[in-house]
C-alpha positions in Angstrom: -156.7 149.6 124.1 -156.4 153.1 123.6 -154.2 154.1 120.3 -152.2 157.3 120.1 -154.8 158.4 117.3 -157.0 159.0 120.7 -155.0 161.0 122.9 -156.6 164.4 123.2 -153.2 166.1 121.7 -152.2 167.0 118.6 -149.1 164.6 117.0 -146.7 165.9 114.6 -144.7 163.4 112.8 -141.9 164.2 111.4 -139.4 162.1 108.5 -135.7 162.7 108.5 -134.3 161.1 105.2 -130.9 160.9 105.1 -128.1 159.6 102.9 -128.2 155.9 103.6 -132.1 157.0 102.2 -132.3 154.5 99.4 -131.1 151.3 101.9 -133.2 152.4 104.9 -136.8 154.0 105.3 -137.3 157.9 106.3 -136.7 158.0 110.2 -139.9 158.7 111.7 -140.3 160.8 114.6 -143.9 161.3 117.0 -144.4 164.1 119.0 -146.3 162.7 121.8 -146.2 165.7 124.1 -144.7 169.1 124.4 -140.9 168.2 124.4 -141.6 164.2 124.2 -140.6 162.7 120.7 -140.3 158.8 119.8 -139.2 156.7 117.0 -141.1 153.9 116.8 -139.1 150.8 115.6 -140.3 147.8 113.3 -142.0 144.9 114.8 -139.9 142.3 113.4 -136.4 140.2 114.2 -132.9 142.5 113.5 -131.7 141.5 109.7 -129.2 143.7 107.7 -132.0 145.1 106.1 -133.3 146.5 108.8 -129.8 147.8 110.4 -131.4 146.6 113.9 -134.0 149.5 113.8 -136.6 146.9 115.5 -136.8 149.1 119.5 -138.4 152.2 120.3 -136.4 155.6 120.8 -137.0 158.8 122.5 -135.7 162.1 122.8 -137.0 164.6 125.3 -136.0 168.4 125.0 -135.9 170.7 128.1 -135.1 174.6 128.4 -131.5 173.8 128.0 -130.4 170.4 126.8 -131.6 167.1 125.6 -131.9 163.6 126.7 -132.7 160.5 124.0 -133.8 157.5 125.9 -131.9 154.5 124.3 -130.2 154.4 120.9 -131.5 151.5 118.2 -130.0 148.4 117.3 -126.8 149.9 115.1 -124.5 152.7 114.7 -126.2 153.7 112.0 -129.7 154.0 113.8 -128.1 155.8 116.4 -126.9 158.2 113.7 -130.3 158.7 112.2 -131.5 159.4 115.7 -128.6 162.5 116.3 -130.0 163.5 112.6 -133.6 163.9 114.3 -132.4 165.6 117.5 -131.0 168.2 115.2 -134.0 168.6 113.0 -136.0 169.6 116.3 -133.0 171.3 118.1 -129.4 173.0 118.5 -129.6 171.9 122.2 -126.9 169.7 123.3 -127.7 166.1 124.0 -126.6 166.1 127.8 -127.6 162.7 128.4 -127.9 159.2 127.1 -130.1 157.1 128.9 -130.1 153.1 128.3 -132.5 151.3 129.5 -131.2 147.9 129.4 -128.4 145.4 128.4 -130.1 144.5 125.2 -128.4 145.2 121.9 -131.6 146.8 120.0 -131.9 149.5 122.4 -127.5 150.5 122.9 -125.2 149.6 119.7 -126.4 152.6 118.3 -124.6 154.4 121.5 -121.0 154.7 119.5 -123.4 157.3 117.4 -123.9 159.9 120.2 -121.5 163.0 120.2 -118.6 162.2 122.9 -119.4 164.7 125.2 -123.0 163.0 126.4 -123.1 161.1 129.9 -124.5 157.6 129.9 -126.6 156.8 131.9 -127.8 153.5 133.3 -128.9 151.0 135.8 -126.3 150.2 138.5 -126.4 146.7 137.4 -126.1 147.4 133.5 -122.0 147.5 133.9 -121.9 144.3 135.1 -124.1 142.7 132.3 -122.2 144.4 129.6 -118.8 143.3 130.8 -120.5 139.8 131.0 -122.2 139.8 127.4 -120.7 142.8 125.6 -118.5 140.2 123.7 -121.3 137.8 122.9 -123.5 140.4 121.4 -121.0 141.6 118.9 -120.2 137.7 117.9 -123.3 136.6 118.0 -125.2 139.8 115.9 -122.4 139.5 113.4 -124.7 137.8 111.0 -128.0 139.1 112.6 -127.0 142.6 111.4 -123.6 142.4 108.8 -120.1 142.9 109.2 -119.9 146.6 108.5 -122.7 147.5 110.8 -121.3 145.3 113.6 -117.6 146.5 113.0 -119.0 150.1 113.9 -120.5 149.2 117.2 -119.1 150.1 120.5 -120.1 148.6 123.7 -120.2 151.8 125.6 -121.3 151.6 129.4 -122.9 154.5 131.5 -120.4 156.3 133.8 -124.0 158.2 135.8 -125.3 154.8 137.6 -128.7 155.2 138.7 -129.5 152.7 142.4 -133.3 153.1 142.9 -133.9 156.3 142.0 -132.2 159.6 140.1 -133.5 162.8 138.8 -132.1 164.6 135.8 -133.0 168.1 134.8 -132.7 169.0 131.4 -133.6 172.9 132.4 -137.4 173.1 133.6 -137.9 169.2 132.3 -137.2 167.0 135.4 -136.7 163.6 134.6 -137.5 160.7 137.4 -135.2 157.5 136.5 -136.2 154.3 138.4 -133.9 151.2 138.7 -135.8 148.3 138.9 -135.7 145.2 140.9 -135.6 142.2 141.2 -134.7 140.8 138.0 -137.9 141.4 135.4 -136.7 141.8 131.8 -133.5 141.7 132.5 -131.7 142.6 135.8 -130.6 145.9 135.0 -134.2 147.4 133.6 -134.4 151.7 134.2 -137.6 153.4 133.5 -137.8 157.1 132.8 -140.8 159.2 133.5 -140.6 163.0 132.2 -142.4 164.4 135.2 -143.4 167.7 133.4 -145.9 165.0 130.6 -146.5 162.4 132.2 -144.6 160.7 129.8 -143.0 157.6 130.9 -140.8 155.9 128.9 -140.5 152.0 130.0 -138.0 150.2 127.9 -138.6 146.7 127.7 -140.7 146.5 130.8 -143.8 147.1 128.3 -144.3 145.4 125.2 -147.4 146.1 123.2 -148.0 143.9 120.1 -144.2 142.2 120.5 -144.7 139.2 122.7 -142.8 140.0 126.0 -139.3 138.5 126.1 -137.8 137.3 128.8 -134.1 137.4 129.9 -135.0 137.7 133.8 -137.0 136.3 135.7 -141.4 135.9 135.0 -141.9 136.5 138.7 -139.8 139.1 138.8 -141.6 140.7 135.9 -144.9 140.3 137.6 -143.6 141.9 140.8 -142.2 144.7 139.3 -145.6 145.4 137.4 -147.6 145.8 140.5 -145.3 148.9 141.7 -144.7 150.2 138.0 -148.3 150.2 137.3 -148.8 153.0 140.7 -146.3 155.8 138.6 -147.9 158.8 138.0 -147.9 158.6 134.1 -150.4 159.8 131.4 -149.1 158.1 128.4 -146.1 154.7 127.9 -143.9 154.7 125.3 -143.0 151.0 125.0 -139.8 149.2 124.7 -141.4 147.5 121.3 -144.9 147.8 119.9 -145.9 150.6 117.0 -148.1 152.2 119.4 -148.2 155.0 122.5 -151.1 153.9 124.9 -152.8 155.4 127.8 -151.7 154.1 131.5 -151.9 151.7 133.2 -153.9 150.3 130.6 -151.0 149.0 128.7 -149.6 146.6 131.1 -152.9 144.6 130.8 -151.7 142.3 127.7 -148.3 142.1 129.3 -149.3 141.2 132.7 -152.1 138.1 131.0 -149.5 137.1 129.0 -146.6 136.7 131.8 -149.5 135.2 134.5 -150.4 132.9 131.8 -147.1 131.9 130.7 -146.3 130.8 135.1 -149.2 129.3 135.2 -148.7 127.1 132.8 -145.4 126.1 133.6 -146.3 125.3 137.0 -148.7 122.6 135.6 -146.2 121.8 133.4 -144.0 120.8 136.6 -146.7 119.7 138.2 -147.8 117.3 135.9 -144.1 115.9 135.6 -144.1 116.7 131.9 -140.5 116.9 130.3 -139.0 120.4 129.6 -138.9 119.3 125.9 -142.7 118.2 125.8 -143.6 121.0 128.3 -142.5 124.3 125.8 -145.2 123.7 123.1 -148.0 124.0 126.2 -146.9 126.3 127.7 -148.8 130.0 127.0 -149.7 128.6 123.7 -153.2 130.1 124.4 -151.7 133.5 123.9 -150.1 132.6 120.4 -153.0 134.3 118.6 -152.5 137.7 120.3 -149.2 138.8 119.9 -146.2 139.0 116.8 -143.0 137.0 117.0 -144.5 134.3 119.1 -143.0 131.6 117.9 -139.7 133.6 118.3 -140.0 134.0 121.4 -142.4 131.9 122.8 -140.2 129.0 123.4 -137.6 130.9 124.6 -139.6 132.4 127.2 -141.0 129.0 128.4 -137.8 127.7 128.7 -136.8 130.2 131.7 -140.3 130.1 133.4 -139.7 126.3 133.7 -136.2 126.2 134.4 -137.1 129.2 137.3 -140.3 127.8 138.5 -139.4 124.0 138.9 -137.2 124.5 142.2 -140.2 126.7 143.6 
């Protein structure tokens, strides 16, 4: 794969230490293009250490305003991202777009000053009214009791149904809603259409084994029309890396073809569900992090989808 180190652009990293510096590393922010900035988050599960700082971030400034692309796993991540929108601007953050359900990319959302629109997927309501209250009971340990007595499930009021534009003043954003189901069922992409810079959420993982909470077909189906955008560069829902497109959907797309096919022959073979999850895409343990995290998960949901197929 292509690494960011080989895109023909100079990158300008930045560190904004603040208080909380002694309990949490310097936020680091990329410049991948003119006006295109992300955080990249850790590889790794959300602990209290970490304050859920484990998803990728962007902010992307226009003429007259700003947009950040998702806001970490914690009030206090989101904070450290306003702290980095200031270090690079006075512009107002206009708007905040989330681009799914999951609680690593929106309980840093309570963060963001109160006159930003949210912005989501039309679906992304629904699935926080269904799991808002699940995420802040079941995280509770995942990330601590202060952190998680900070968060705010806040929802978009700007619904995006299959496609929006933003401008941020000469910066048009293209926002896609997604479906069917693929990650999630409420999965938003945004390409910055001035760049090339798209920024996928968790419908590209690079070194984080894909996770599913949608539906594998879906995933795959979704790929074949995601992969046509007119991008240059991704910035990935999870992965330590900004890689050239569409050549970053390759380990994804392996990964999710291998993980259905096995499952079918799991079905097919009439192996149990309980015997069937340590077969299934273990071929791909090798080339991916938190695989055995996820792994199981994810063959869970490919069986249970695929067996009535």
């Amino acid at each position: 794969m292509n690494r960011l180190g080989a895109l023909a652009q100079a990158i300008l990293i930045l560190s904004f230490p603040l208080a909380d510096a002694a309990t949490f590393p310097p936020f680091g922010i990329q410049q991948v293009a003119d006006g295109d900035y992300v955080h990249l988050g850790q590889v790794a599960l959300t602990t209290p250490e970490n304050a859920g700082d484990i998803a990728n971030l962007g902010i992307i400034i226009g003429n007259d305003a700003v947009a950040v692309v998702d806001t970490g796993g914690s009030v206090s991540v989101g904070e450290r991202l306003v702290a980095a929108v200031r270090g690079l601007t006075t512009k107002p953050i206009r708007y905040v777009i989330n681009t799914h359900n999951h609680p690593d990319h929106l309980f840093g959302n309570a963060a963001i000053p109160p006159d930003a629109t949210f912005v989501g997927h039309h679906n992304l309501p629904i699935e926080l009214a269904r799991r808002g209250a699940y995420y802040l009971h079941s995280y509770r340990e995942q990330l601590g009791a202060a952190e998680i007595d900070a968060v705010r499930i806040i929802g978009p009021t700007l619904l995006v149904d299959g496609e929006r534009r933003l401008d941020l003043g000469g910066r048009p954003l293209r926002l896609i809603a997604w479906s069917p189901a693929a990650h999630t069922d409420c999965d938003l992409t945004v390409l910055d259409e001035t760049t090339g810079v798209l920024f996928a959420g968790d419908l590209v993982f690079l070194q984080h084994v894909p996770v599913m909470d949608g539906s594998v077909t879906g995933w795959l189906s979704v790929i074949q029309r995601l992969e046509k955008l007119p991008a240059r560069v991704v910035v990935p829902g999870h992965g330590r890396e900004v890689v050239r497109w569409p050549l970053a959907l390759n380990d994804e797309r392996r990964y999710l073809t291998v993980l259905a096919q096995d499952a079918r022959r799991e079905i097919a073979a009439g192996t149990p569900l309980e015997r069937a999850i340590g077969n299934i895409a273990n071929s791909e343990r090798n080339r991916w992090q938190l695989f055995d995290d996820y792994n199981p998960r994810n063959a869970t949901a490919a069986f249970s989808e695929l067996e009535w197929q």
